[in-house]
Every structure is written in C-alpha cells, then in structure tokens.
ROVEXNU-988453 format. One record per atom (N, C-alpha, C): atom name; x, y, z; residue number from 1. Coordinates in pm, 1 decimal. Each point is the difference from the previous one (the first is absolute). Layout:
ROVEXNU-988453
   site          u          v          w   pos
     CA          X          Y          Z   NUM
...
END
This chain:
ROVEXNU-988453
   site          u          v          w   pos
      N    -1568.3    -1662.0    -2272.3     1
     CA      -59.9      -42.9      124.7     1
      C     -151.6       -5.5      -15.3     1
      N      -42.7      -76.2       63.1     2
     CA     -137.4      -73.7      -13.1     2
      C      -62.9      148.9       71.4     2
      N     -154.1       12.2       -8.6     3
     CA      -52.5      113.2       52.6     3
      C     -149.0      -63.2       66.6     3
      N      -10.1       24.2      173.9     4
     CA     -133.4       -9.1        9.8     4
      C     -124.7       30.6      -34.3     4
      N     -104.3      -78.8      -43.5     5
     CA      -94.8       63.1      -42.9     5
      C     -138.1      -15.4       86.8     5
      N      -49.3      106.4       49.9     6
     CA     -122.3      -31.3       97.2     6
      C      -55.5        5.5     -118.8     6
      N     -139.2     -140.9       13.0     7
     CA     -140.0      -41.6      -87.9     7
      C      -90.3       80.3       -0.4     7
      N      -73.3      -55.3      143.3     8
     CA     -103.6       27.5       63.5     8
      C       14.0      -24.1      164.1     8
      N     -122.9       82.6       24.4     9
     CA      -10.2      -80.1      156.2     9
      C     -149.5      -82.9      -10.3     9
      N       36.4     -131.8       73.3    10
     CA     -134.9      -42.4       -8.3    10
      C      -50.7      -40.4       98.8    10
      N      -98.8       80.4       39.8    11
     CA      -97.6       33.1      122.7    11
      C      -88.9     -134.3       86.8    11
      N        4.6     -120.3     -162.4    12
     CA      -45.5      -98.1      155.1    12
      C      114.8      -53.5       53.6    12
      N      116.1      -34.1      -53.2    13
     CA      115.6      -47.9      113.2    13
      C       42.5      123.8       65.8    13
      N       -8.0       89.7        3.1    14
     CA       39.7      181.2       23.6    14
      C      182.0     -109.5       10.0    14
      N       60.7       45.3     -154.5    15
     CA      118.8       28.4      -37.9    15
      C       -5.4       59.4     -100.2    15
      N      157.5       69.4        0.5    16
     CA       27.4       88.8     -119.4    16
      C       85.9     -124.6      -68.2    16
      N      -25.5       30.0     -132.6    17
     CA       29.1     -120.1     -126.4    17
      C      107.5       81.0      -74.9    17
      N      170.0      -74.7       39.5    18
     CA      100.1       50.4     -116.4    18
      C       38.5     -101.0      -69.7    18
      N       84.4       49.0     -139.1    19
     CA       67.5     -112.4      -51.1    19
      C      109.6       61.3      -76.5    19
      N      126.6     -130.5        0.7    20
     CA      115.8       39.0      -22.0    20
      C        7.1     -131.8     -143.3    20
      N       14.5       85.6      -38.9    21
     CA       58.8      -83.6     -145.2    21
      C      156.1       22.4      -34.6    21
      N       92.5     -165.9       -6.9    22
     CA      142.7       20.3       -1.2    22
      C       11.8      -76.4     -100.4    22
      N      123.8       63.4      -54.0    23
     CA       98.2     -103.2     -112.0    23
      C       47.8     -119.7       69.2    23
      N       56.7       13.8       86.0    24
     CA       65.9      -99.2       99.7    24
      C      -23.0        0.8      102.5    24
      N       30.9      -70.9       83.3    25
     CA      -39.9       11.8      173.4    25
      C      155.9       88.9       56.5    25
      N       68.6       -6.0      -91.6    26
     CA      114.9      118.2       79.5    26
      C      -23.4      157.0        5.2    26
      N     -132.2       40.7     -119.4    27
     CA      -32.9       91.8        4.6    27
      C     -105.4       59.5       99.5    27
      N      -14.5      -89.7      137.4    28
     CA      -67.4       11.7       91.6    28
      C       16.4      164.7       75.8    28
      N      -32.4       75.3       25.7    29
     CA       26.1      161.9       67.0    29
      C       64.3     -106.0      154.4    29
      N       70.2       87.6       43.5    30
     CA       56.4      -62.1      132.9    30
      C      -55.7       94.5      120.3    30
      N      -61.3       54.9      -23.3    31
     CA     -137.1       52.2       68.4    31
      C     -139.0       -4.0      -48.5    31
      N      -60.5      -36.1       46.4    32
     CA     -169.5        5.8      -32.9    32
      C      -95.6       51.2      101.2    32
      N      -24.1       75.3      -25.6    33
     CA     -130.8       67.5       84.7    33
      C     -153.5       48.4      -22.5    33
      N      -48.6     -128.5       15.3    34
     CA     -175.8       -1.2      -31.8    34
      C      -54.7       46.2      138.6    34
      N       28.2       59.6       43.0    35
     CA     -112.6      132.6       77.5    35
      C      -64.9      -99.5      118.7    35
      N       56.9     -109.2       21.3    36
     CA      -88.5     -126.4      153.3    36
      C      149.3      -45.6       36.7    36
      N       16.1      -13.7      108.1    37
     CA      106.5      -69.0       80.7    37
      C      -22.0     -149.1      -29.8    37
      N      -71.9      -39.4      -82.1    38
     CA       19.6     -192.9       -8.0    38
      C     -113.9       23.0     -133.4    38
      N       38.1      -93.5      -98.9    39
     CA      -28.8      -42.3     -149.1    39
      C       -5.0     -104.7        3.5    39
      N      -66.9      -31.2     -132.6    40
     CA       -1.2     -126.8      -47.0    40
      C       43.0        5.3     -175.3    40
      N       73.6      -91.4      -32.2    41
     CA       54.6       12.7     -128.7    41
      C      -52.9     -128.7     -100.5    41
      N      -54.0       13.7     -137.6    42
     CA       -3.1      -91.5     -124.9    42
      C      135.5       10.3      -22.9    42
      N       65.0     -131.8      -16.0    43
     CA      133.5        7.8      -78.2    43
      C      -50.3      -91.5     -128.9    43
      N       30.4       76.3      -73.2    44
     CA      -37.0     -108.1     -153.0    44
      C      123.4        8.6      -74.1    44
      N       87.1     -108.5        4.0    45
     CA      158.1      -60.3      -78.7    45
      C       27.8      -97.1      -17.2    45
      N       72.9      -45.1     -118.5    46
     CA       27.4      -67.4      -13.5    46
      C      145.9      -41.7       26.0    46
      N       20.8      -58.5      129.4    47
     CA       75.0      -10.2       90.1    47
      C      164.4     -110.9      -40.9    47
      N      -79.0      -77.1      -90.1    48
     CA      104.0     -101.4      -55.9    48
      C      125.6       -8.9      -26.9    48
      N       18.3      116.2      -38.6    49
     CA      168.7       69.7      -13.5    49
      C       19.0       29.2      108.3    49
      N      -17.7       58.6       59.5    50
     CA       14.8       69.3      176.8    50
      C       52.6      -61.7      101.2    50
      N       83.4       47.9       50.7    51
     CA      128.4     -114.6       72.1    51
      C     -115.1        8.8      153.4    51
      N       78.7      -43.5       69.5    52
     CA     -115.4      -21.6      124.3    52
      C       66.0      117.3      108.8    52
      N      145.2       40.2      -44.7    53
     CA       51.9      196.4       67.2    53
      C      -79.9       82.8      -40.3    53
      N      -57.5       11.4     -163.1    54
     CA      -30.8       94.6      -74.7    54
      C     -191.9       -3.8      103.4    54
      N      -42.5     -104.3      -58.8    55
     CA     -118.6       29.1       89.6    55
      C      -26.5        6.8      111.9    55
      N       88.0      -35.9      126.1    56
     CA       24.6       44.2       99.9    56
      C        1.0      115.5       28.9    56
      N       90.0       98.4      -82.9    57
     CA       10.1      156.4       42.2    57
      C      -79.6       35.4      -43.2    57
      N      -45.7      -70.1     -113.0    58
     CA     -175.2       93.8      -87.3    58
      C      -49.2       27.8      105.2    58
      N      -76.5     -177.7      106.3    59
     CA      -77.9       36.5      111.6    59
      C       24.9       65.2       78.6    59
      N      112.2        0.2       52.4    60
     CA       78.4      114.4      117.4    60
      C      -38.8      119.9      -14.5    60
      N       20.1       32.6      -92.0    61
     CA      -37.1      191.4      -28.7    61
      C     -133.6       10.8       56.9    61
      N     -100.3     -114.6      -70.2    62
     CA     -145.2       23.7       -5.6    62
      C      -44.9       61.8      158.7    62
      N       62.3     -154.1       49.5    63
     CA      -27.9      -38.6      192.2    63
      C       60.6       78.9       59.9    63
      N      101.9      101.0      -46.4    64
     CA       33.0      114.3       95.3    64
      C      -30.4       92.9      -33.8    64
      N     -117.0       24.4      -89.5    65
     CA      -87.0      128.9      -82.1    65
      C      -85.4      -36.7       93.3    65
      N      -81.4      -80.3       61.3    66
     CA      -67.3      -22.2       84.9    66
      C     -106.2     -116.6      -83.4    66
      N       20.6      -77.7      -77.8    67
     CA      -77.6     -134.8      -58.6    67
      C      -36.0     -103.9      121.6    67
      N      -90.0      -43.1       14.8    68
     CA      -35.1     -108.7       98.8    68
      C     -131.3      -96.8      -80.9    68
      N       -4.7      -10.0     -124.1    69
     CA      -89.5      -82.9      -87.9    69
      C       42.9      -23.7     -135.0    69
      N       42.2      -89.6      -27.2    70
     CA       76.4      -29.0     -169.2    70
      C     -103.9      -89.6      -55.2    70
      N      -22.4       48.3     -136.6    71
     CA     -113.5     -120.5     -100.3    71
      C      133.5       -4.7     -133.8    71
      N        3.4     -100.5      -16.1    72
     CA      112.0      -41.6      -68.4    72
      C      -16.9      -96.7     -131.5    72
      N      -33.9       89.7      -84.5    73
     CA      -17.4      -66.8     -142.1    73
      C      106.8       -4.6     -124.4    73
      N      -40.7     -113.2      -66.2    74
     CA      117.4       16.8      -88.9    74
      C       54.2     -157.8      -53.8    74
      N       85.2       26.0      -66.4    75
     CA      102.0     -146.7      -21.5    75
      C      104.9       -1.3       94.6    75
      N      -13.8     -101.2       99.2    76
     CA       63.5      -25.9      132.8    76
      C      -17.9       98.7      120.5    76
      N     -126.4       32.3      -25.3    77
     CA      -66.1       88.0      155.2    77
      C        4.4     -120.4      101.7    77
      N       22.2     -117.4      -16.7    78
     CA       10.3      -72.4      163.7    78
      C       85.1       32.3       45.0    78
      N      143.2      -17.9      -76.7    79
     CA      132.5       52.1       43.4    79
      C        1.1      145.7       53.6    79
      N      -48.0       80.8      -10.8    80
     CA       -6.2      134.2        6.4    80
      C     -116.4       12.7      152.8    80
      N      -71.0      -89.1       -5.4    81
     CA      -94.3      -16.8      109.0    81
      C       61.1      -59.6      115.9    81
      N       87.1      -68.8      -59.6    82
     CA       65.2      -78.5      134.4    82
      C      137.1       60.0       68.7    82
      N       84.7      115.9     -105.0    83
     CA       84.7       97.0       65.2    83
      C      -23.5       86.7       41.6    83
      N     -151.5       44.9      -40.8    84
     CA      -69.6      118.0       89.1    84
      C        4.5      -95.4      169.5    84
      N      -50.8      -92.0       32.2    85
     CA      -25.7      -99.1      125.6    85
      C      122.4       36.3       53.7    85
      N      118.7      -41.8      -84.0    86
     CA      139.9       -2.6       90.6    86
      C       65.9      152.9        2.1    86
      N     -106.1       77.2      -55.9    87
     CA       76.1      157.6       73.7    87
      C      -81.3       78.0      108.9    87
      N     -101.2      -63.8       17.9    88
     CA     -105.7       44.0      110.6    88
      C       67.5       30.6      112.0    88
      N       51.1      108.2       22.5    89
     CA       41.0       39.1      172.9    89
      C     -125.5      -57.5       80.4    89
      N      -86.5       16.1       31.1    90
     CA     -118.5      -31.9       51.3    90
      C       41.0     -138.0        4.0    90
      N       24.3     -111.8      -10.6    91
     CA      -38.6     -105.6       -0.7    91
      C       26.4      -79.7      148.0    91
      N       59.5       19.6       43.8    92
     CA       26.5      -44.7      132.5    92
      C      -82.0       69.5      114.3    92
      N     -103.2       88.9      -42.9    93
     CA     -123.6       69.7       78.2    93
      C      -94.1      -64.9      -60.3    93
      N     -100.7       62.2       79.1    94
     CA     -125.4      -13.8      -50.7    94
      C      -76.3        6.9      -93.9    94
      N       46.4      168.5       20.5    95
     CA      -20.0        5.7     -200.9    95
      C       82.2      -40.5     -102.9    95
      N      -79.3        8.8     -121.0    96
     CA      110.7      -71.3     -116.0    96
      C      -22.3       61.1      -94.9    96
      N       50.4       33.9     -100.3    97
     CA       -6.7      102.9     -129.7    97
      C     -109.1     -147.2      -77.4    97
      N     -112.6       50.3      -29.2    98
     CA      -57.1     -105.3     -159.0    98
      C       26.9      -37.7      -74.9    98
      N        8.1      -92.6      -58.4    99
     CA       30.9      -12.7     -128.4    99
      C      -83.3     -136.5      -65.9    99
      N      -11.2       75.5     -136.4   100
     CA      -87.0     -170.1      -88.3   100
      C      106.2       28.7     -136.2   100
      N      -38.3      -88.8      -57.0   101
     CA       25.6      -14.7     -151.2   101
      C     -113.6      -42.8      -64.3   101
      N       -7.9        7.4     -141.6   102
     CA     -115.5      -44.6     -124.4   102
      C       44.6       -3.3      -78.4   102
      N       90.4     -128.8      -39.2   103
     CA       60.0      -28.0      -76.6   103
      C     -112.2        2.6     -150.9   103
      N      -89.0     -112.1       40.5   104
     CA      -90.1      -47.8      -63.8   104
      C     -141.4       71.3      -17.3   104
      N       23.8      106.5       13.3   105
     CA      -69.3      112.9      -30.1   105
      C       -2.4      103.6     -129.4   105
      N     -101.5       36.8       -5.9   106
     CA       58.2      120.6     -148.4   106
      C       43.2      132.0      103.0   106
      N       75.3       82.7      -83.6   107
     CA       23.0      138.0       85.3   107
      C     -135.5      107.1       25.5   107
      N     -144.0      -26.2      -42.3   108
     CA     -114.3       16.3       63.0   108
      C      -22.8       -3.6      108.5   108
      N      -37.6     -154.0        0.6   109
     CA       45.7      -55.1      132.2   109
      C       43.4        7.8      136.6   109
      N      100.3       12.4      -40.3   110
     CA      138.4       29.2       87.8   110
      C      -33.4      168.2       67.0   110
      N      -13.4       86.3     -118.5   111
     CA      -55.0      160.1       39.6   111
      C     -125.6      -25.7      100.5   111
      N      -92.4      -60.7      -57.1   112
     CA     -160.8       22.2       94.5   112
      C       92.7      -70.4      126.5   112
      N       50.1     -103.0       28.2   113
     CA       50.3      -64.4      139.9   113
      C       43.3      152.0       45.3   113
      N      125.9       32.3      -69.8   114
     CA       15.4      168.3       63.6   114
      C      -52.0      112.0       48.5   114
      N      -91.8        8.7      -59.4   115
     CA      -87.0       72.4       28.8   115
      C     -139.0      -13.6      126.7   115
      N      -45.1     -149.2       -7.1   116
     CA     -108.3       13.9       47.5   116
      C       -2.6     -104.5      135.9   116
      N      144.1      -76.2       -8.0   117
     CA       16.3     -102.2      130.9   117
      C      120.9       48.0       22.4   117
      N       97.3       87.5       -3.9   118
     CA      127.4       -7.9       43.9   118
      C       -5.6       50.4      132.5   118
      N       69.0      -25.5      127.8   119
     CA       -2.8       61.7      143.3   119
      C      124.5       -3.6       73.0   119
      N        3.1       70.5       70.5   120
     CA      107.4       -4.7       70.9   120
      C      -53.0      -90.7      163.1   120
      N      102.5       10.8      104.2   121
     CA        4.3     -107.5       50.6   121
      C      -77.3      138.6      137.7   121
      N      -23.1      -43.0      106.5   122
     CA      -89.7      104.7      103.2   122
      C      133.5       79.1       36.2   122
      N      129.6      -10.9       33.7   123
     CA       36.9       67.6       43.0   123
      C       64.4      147.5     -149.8   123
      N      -20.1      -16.0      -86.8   124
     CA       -5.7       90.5      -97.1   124
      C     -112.2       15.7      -61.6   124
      N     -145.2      -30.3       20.4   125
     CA     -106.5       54.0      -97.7   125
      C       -3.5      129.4       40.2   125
      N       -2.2      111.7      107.0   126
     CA       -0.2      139.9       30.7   126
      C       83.8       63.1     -100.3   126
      N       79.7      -23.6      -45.8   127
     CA      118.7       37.1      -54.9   127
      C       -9.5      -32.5     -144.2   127
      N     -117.9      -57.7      -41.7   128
     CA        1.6      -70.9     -133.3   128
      C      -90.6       67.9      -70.3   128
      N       55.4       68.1      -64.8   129
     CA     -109.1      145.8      -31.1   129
      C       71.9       -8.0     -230.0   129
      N       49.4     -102.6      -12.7   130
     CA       58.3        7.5     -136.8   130
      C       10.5     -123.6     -100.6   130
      N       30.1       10.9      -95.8   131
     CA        4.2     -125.0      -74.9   131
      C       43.7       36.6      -91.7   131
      N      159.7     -121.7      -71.4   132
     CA       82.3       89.6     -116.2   132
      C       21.1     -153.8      -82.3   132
      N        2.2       30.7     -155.6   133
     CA      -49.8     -114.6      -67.4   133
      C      181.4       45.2      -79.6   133
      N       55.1      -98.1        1.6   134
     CA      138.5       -2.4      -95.0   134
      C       29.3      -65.6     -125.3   134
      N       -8.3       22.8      -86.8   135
     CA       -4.0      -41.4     -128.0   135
      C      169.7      -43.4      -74.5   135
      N       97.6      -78.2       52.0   136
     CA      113.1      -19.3      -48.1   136
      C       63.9      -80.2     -150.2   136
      N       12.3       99.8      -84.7   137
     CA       12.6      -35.4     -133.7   137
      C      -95.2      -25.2      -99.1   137
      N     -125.1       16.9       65.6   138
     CA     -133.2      -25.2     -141.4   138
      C      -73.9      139.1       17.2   138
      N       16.2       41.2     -154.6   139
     CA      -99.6      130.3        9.4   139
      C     -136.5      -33.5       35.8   139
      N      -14.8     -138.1      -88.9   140
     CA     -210.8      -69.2      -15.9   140
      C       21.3      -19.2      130.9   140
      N       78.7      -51.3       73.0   141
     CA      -67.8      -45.8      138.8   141
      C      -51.0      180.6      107.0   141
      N      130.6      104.5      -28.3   142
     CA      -40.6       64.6       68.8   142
      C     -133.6       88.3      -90.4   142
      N      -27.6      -12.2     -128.5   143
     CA     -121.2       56.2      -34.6   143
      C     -123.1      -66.1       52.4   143
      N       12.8     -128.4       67.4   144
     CA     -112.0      -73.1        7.9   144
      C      -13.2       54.7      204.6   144
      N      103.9       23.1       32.9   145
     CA       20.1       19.4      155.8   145
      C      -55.1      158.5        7.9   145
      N       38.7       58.8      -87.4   146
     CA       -7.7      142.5       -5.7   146
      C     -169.9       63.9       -0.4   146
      N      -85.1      -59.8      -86.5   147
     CA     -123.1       10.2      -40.0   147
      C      -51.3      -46.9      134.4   147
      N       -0.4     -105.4       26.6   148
     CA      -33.0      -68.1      124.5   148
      C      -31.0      112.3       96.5   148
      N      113.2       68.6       61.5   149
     CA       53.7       58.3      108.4   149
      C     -112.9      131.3      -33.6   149
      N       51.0       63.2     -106.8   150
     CA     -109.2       75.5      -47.8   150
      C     -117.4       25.2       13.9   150
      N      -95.7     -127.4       -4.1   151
     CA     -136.4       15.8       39.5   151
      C       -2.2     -165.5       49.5   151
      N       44.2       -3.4      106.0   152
     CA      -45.7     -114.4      102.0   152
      C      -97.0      -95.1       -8.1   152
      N     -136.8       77.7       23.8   153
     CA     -117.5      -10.4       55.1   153
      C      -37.0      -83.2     -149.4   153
      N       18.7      110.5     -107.4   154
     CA      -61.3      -69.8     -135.6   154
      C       53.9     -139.2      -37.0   154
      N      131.4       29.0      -21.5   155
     CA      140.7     -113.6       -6.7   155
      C     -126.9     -195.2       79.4   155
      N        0.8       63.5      148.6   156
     CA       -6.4     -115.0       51.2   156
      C     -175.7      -12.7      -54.1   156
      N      -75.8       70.5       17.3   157
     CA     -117.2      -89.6      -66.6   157
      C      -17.2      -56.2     -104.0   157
      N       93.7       47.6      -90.7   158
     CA       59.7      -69.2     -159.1   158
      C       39.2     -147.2       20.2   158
      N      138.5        4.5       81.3   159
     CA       31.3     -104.1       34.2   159
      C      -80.6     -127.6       63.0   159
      N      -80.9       75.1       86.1   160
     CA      -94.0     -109.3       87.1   160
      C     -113.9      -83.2      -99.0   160
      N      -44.7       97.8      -99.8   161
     CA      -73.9      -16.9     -100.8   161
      C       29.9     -113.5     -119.3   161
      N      141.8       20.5      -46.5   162
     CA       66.9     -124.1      -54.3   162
      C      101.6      -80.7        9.5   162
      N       27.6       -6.9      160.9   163
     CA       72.5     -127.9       12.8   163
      C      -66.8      -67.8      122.4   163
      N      104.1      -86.1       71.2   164
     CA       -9.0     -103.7      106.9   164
      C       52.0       43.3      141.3   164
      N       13.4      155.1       11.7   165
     CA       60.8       12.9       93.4   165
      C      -32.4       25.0      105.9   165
END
C-alpha cells in the first residue's frame, strides 16, 4: 500500500504539500486524509491503458477524500480531465470541482501550475488548506513531483527562471 507523504508546508499559498507515489492507480489508499476538508490534487498518469471504470473510481476516492481541484498530466490527461467533469457531484450547483489538463506541458510545468495557480472554487477555498501531487507508475515523474513539493518556493523560481510559464 502506497504511503502518504507530507513535503512541506508552503507559507505563500498557506498549504500543506503531500505526495503519493503509486504502482498503479488501484493502489490508491481508500482513505486519504491531508489535514483540510477540500484539496487539490496533481494527477500525473499515464492513463492510456485505463478503462474509463478504472479512472472513474481513481477520481471517486479522490472527490470523496474531499478533492475539489484536479491538474491532470500525462499521456491522455484530457481523458482523465474530462471524467474528472463527469464525476463532479457539484455540477448541477454552483460550484464545480476544477479541473485543467497539460497535456503539452513538461511535468515542471504542470507542478509550478500546481503549486502556484491551482484554486478551488469560493464555496471551498475556507476549507482548502492542502495540496497532494500523485505520481502513478513513474518513479522520475514522482522524483521530479517530490523535490518540487519539497521546497516550493525554490522549485518555482527555478522554473520561472527557465521556462515559458
């Protein structure tokens, strides 16, 4: 079983930074508890094999852990972006759970979006006190998510420094 790992907390978004690194997305914990009643999650997978049940319940677990923001990277993160859309309880309210994809992104990228623009919607920012980065089947991706989470602050001026983002 996969094991949570708190990073850091980082003081200008004031969230605490975990990350779950899995073999598979079945090795998801069927409880998760990051310490805020509403999260926001990096999913980084490569989704392609993944029936559209299998990632369905992936998201399910997340959104009843209390997820209300998905950044969705990977090979076929649209697909994965667009079944997060169709499991949104929220959707027929006002509020709506987030979600993007970056396909066309490096997993840099994709992390600084996580980190430094991700939000929840007004009726959960009180509640949005967390941020959990998932790494499914790549060790490099979750070493590159992991460092990140680690030191934030450094991570993103790196990033800002050499890319386009």
């Amino acid at each position: 079983m996969a094991n949570l790992e708190r990073c850091s907390y980082d003081a200008l978004m004031e969230r605490n930074l975990f990350m779950l690194e899995l073999v598979a997305p079945s090795a998801l914990p069927g409880h998760i508890d990051v310490g805020s009643k509403y999260f926001g999650t990096l999913i980084a997978w490569d989704a392609r094999a993944a029936s559209q049940d299998e990632i369905a319940s992936f998201l399910k677990t997340l959104i009843d852990a209390g997820c209300v923001s998905f950044v969705c990277w990977g090979p076929d993160c649209e697909r994965v972006h667009d079944i997060a859309d169709e499991c949104d309880p929220y959707k027929d309210n006002d509020s709506v759970i987030m979600t993007t994809w970056h396909a066309d992104e490096s997993i840099d990228d994709a992390t600084w979006y996580f980190l430094n623009t991700m939000f929840a919607m007004t009726d959960f920012e009180h509640g949005f006190r967390s941020s959990l980065a998932i790494s499914v089947g790549s060790e490099p991706w979750a070493s590159a998510m992991r460092a990140a989470l680690r030191d934030p602050r450094s991570f993103s001026d790196r990033a800002l420094a050499t890319s386009d983002v």
